[in-house]
N, C-alpha and C positions, 0 to 999 in steps of 0.2 A: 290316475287315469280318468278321463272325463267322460260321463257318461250318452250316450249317443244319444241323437234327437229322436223325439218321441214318431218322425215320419221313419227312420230306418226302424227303429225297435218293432212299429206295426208290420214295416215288410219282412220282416225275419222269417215270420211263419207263409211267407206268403206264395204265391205261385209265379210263375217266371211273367205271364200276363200282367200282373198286378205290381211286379219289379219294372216291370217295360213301362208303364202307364207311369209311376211313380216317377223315376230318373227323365223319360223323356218331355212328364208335361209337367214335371213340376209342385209344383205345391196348385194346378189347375184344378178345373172341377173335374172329378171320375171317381167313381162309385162302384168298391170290387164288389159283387154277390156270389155266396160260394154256395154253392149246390150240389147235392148229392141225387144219383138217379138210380133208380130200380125199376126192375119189374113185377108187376102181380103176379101169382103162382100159373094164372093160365095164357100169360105169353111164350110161344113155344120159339124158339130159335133151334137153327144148323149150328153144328161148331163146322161144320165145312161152308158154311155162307157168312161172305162179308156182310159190313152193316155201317149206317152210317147215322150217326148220332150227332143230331142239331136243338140246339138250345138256341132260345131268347127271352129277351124281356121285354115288356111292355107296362105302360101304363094299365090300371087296373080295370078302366071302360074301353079298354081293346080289345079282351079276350070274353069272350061265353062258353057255354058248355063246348062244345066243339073244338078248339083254338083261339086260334086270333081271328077276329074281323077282318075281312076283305081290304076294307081301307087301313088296315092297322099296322103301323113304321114300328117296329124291334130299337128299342133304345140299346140294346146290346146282344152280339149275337158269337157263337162258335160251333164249329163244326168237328169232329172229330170221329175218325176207323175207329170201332170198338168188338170185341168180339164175343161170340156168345159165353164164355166164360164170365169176359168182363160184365158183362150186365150181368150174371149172375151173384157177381160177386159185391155188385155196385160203383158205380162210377162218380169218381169229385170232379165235377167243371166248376171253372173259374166265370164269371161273364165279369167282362170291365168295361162300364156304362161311362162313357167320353161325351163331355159335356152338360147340360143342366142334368140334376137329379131326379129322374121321377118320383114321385111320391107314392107308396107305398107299390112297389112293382109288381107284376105277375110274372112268374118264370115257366117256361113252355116249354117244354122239352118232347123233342119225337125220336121216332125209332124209324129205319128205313132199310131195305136190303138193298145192296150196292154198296160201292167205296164212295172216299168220301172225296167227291171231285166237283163238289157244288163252286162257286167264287171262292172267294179266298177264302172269305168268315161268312157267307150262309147268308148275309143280312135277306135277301130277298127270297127264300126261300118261304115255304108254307107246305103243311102235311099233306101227303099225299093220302088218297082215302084208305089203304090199305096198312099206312103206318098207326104206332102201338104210339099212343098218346098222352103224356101226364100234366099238368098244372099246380103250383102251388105261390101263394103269395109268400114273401121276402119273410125269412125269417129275422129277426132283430137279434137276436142269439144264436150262437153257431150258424152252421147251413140248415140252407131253403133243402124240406126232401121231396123229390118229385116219383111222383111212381104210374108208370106205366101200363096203359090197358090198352083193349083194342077198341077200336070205334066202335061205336054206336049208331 
């Protein structure tokens, strides 16, 4: 039995995003980052209110305390329904950054009430003032953890 190419061995563990990216571009440039999201002890959520949960990355002179800059393009973006359970319990996003690699990325994750009926994948989205907001740059081992607070 011959043993598999080291591009399927990577996708084994991997998430169905990062299977899609693989088979459809190829041995092209994309860069999976895996992320884990939480909340601090004083973000309060419904379990009767939806919520919608957007992740990006950016290069790492795009974001400041606050988010991303105004002018600042998401090298990789997803959105996803999450419920207050689930943030309790913590959430894994996948981001699969298509095309040149940024160098050391910032991961941005917000929290929003409402479903999640942004575009398809969020890319032009930005926190609104009343979402719970966390950041973290690219972890090089395992996943990036991102955690959650309310604005400032």
């Amino acid at each position: 039995m011959s043993t598999p190419p080291q591009k399927n061995r990577a996708a084994a563990g991997a998430s169905w995003m990062a299977l899609l990216a693989a088979t459809t571009l190829g041995s092209g440039d994309f860069d999976l980052l895996r992320t884990e999201i939480s909340a601090e002890p004083g973000v309060q959520t419904d379990d009767k209110e939806s919520y919608r949960l957007v992740v990006h990355s950016y290069a790492s002179d795009s974001v400041d305390a606050n988010g991303p800059q105004k002018f600042a393009r998401p090298s990789a973006s997803v959105q996803r329904p999450i419920t207050a359970e689930e943030l309790r319990s913590g959430v894994a996003v996948d981001l699969v950054n298509v095309g040149e690699a940024v160098e050391n990325p910032v991961i941005v994750a917000w929290l929003e009430r409402g479903p999640a009926d942004l575009d398809f994948d969020a890319l032009k989205a930005r926190p609104t003032e009343d979402a719970w907001i966390g950041s973290a740059e690219r972890a090089h081992v395992g996943a990036s953890h991102v955690v959650l607070k309310a604005r400032t």
